[in-house]
N, C-alpha and C positions, 0 to 999 in steps of 0.2 A: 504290449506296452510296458515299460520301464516305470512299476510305481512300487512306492512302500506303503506299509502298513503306519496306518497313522495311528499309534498308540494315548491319543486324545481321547479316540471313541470306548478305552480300556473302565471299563466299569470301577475298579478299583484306583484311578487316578480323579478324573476334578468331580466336583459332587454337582448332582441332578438338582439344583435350586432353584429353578426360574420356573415358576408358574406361566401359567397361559396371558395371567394378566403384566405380569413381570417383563415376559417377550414382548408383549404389545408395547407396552412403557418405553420399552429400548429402541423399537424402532422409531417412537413419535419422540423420544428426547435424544436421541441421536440427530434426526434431521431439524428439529427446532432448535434452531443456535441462535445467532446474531445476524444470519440471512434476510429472512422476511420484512428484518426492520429496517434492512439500507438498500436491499439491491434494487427494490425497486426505483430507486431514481435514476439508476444508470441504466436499466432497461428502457425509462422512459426515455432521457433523453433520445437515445438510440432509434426507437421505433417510432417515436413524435406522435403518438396516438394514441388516448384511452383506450380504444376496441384493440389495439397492438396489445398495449402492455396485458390485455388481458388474458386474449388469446395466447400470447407468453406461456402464461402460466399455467393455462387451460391444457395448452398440447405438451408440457413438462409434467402437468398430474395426469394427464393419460399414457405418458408414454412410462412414469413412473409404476406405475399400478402396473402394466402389461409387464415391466420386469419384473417386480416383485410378483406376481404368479408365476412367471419362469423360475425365477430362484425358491419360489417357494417347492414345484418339485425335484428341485435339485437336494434342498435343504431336508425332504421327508426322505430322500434317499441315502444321502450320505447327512447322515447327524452328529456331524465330527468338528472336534475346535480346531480354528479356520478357516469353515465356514468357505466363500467363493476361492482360497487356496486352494483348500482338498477340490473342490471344484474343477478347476483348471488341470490340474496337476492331475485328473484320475480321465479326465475330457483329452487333454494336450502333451503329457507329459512333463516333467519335474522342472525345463528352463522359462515355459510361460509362466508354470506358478512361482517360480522364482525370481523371477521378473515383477512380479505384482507384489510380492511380497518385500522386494528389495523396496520399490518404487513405494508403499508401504510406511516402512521403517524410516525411509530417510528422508520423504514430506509429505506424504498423501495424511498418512494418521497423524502422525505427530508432529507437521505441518500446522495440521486442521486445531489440532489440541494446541499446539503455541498462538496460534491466532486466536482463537475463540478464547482464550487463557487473558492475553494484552485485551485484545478488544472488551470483559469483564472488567478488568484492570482501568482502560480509558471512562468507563460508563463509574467507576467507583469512584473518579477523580472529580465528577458531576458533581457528587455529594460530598466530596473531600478532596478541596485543590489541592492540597498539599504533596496527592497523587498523581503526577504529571512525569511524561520522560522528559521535563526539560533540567527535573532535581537527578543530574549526576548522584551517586555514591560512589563508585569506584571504577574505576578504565582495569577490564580486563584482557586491553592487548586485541587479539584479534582471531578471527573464527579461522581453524587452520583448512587450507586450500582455498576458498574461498577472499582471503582478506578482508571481510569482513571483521569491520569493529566491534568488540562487546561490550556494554556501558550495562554498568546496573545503576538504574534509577528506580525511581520509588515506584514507577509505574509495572516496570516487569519483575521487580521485586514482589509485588501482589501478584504478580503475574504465576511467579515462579510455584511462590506457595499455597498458590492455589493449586497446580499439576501437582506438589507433594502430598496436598493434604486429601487430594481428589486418589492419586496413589495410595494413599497409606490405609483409606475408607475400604478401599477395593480389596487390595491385600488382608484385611478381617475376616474376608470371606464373602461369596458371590452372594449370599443372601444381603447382609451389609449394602454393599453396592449396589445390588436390585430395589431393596427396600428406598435407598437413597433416592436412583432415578424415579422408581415412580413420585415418590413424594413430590421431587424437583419438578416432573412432568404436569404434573396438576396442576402446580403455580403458573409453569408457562402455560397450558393450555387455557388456564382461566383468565390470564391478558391476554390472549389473542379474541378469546371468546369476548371480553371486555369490548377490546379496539371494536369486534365487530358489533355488538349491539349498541354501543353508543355512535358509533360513526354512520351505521346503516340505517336505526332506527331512531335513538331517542335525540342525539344531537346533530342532527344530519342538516347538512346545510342548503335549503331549497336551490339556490342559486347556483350555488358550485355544483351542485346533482345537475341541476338542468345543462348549464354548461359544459358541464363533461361529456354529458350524454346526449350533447344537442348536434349542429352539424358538424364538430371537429371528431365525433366520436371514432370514423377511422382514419379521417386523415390524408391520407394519400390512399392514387389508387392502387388497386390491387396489381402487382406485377414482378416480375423475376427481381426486380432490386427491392422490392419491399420482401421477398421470400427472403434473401442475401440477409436482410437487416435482421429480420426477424429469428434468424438461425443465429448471427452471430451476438445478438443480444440475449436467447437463453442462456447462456455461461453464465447469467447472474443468477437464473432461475432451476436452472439446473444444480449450482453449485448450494444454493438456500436449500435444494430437496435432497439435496447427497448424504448418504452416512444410513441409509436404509437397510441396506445388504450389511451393518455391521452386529444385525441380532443373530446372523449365519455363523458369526468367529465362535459366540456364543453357546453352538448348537448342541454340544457333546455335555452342557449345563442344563438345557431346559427339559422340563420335564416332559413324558410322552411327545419326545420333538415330532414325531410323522403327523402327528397329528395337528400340535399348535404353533410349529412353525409355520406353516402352507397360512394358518390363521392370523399370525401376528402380524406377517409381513404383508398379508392384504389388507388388514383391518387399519394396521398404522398407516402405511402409506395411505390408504384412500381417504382416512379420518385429515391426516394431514396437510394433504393437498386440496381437497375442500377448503379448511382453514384456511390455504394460505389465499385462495382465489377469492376468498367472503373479505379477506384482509385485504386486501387491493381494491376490490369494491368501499371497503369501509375508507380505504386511502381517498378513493375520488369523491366519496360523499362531500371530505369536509376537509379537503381541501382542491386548489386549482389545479392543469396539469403542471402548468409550467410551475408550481411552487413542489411538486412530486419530482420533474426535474431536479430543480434546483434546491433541495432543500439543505439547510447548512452541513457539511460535513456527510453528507446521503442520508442523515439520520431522518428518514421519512415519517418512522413512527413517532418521535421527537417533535416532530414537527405538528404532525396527526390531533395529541395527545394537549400538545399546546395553543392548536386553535377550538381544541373542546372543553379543555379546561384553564385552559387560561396559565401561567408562573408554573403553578403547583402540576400543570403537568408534565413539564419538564422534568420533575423529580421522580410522577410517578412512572414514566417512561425508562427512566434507567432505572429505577430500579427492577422493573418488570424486566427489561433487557439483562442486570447484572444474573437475576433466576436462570435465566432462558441460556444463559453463557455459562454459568456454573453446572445445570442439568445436560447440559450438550455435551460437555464434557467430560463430566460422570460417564454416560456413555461411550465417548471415545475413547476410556482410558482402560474400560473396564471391557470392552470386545478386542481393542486392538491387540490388547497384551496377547492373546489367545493364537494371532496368527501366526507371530516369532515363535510362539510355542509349538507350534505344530510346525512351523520349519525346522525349530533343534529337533525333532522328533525325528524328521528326517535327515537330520547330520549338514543341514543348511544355514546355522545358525548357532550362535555360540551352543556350546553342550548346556550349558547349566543350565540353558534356557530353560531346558524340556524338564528343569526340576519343579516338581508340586510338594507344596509346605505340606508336610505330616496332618497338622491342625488343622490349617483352613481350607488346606486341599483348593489354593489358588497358587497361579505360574508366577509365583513372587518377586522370580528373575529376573522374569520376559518385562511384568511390570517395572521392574525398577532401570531395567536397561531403558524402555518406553520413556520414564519419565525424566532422563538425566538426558538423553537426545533430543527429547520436547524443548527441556529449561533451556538447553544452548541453542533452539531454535527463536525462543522467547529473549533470550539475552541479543543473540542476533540481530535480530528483527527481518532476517531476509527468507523468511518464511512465506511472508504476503507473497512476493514475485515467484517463488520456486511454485507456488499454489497454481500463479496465473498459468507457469508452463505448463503444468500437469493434467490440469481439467481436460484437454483434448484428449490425454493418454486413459484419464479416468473414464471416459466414454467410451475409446478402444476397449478397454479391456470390459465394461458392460455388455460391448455387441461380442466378444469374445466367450465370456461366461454364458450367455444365451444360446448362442451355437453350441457349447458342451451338448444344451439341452438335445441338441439335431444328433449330435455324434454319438449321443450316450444310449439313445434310443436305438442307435444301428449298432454300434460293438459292445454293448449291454441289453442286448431286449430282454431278457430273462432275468434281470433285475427287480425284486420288488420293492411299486410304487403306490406305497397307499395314495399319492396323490399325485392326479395327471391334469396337466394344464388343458382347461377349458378351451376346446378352438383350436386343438393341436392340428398340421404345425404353423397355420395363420397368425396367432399372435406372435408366436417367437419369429415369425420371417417379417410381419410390420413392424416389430421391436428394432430389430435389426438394420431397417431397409430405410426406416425414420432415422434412425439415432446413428448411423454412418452418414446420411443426409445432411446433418446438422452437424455431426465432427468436421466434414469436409469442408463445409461451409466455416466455419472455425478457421480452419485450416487455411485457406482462402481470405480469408477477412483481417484475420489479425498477424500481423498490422496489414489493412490495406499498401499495395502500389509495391509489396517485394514479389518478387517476381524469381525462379528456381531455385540456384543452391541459398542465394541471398534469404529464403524464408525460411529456409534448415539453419541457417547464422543466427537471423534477427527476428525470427515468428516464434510469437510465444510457444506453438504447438511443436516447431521444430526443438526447441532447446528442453520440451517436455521429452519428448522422445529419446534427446542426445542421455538425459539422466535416468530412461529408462535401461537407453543399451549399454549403460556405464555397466551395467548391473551383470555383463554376460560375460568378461573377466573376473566379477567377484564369483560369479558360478562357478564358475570351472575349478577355481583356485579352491572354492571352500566342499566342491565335491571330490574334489582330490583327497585335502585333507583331513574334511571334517565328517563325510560322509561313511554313515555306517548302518548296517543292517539293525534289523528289531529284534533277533536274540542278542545283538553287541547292546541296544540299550536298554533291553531285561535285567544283562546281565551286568553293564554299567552299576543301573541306580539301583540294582541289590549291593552290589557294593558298598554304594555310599547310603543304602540304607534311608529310598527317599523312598516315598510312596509314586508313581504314575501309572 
């Protein structure tokens, strides 16, 4: 097989700074954004049933945890920065992982980081109108290829500098950044822990309990169009639990990773998914369905927060939301950078990329290139849509990374694995067998009523795909030109006299 040597895993390039509790942190404020607090009104609608939306989320934190123990023995095996790239790439060869990593850089990551960036931005204009994109500052003409307009207003203006300043924290060094997420982490886990003990316990509302949980609890019956519904409505609950696999970009920083990787990524995900399912219980305590539906704007917990406490919860809603947006991002800006890295590494991405600062011994490049693509996706705003195409591709390539796990174990057996998933190979074949069920179903659904090439044109899943294979002429072209062995990038950044 046709792979290189990923010079991330080079002892003398990024430094060992991520404790066992540091990895946990990344993976729990990576997945806790601004998800938990709105999607569940679109799930509800969708699935029209308390016992639906729960189950939602039930079979997304089991199918979640069963990945994250696949990646986690992928992650004890290969403990290299990029994480599910080197993954692919040592499983499939160097055009899947370039694929994932195109798809990546031009909206999965920094997609995710300009949305979660605005959406902070919209929740700060709660407590400060004066932050709205309706205040223009200046018309920047327009996003090129695209036509898309760029308008700086005050809203992505907060937007923006917050990805700077989220960059700038990171580039200090990976301790900096780590110390940062967990702080950040605590504050969101302690509103979610919040939402649940006053919603489930101490202000929980007899009434709306009973009726939630009385005869509308599942609503319809059980059958192939309520299967239909309920696949195409996880994309809400999938997409709140995503960003787990990005403590793996991370891997070639944490300390004894064989060991506390396999740990972080089962203890976050499981920690996480828990929450989020106590949080939807806390949602139907105290409030109706149809107000979980319909809540203003999807801000559920907004809503949640306002019938427990009354005005003032309104404020403290966002501001628990502005944490949870600011800490999510901290982590997406502080893994992603690592996977560009590890493509220059491979001659797939600009060179500089693969440069490590002397000092902080972080990918300063990788960062800075990350966050000037984010801003123009923030300035954009056509970020949200590029997102909606992708989720289908974002689950390909999860049942993709999983099968490594199949592949790896027949043309690597002699590989050592301190850690082997529990139930081999049952869970990675349910992993698999679930989560193509449910892309398909995707596939299929949205939008209802197109029908062959018409869902390749107009299905969000088809136009995710069209900007994944955009990515197989930038391959070819940049492994033409840009591709070079690991004595050429020895002997490169001796030259310029960088540390990797």
């Amino acid at each position: 097989m046709d792979t290189f040597r990923n010079l991330a895993a080079e002892p003398a390039g990024l430094a060992q700074g991520i404790s066992l509790v540091d990895a946990t942190m990344i993976v729990i404020g990576s997945m806790v954004g601004t998800g938990i607090f709105v999607v569940s009104a679109d799930i509800a609608r969708q699935v029209g049933s308390p016992g639906l939306l729960l189950l939602a989320w039930l079979i997304t934190g089991v199918l979640t945890v069963m990945g994250a123990l696949c990646y986690g023995e992928l992650a004890a095996v290969m403990p290299h920065a990029g994480g599910q790239y080197v993954f692919l790439r040592e499983a499939f060869g160097p055009l899947p992982s370039f694929l994932y990593g195109w798809a990546m850089f031009i909206v999965i990551q920094t997609g995710s980081i300009a949305a979660v960036a605005v959406a902070a931005a919209k929740f700060l204009g709660v407590l400060f109108p004066s932050i709205s994109e309706s205040y223009v500052l200046l018309d920047l003409g327009v996003l090129p290829l695209t036509g898309r307009p760029l308008h700086l207003t005050t809203q992505n203006l907060v937007a923006v500098v917050s990805i700077l300043a989220g960059t700038a924290i990171n580039a200090l060094g990976v301790r900096h950044g780590a110390r940062v997420q967990t702080a950040l982490t605590v504050l969101k886990t302690l509103t979610l822990l919040a939402i649940i003990v006053l919603g489930c316990a101490l202000l929980r509302d007899p009434s709306v309990f009973a009726a939630n949980f009385g005869p509308v609890w599942l609503g319809r019956p059980w059958s192939p169009v309520t299967v239909r519904l309920l696949g195409a409505a996880m994309v809400g609950s999938f997409f709140a639990a995503d960003a787990w696999n990005n403590v793996t970009f991370v891997a070639a920083e944490v300390r004894n990773p064989r060991r506390n990787l396999p740990i972080a990524l089962a203890a976050g995900t499981g920690s996480v998914m828990l929450l989020y399912l106590l949080a939807n219980l806390a949602y139907l305590s105290v409030l109706p369905f149809d107000a979980i539906g319909h809540a203003p704007q999807d801000r559920v917990a907004s809503s949640a927060f306002g019938a427990m406490l009354g005005r003032a919860g309104q404020y403290v809603a966002a501001g628990a939301i502005i944490v949870s947006a600011l800490g999510c991002n901290n982590g997406l800006i502080l893994s992603g950078a690592r996977i560009y890295y590890a493509m220059a590494c491979d001659g797939l991405f600009f060179r500089t990329a693969a440069r490590v600062n002397a000092h902080t011994r972080t990918p300063n490049v990788a960062l800075a290139v990350q966050a000037i693509w984010a801003s123009v996706l923030a300035l954009a705003g056509s970020y949200g849509q590029l997102l909606d195409y992708v989720m289908f591709t974002v689950l390909v390539f999860y049942v993709g990374t999983v099968a490594g796990v199949l592949v790896l174990r027949q043309t690597q057996p002699d590989w050592d694995r301190p850690y082997k998933i529990i139930g081999y190979p049952i869970i990675p074949l349910v992993y698999m067998a679930s989560v193509t069920l449910i892309a398909a179903v995707i596939f299929l659904e949205k939008p209802a009523g197109q029908l062959g090439w018409r869902r390749l044109i107009d299905g969000d899943a088809g136009r995710g795909l069209v900007v994944v294979l955009l990515g197989i002429p930038v391959y070819w072209a940049w492994s033409r030109l840009g591709r070079r062995s690991a004595p050429e990038l020895l002997a490169d950044a001796a030259d310029r006299n960088v540390r990797v």
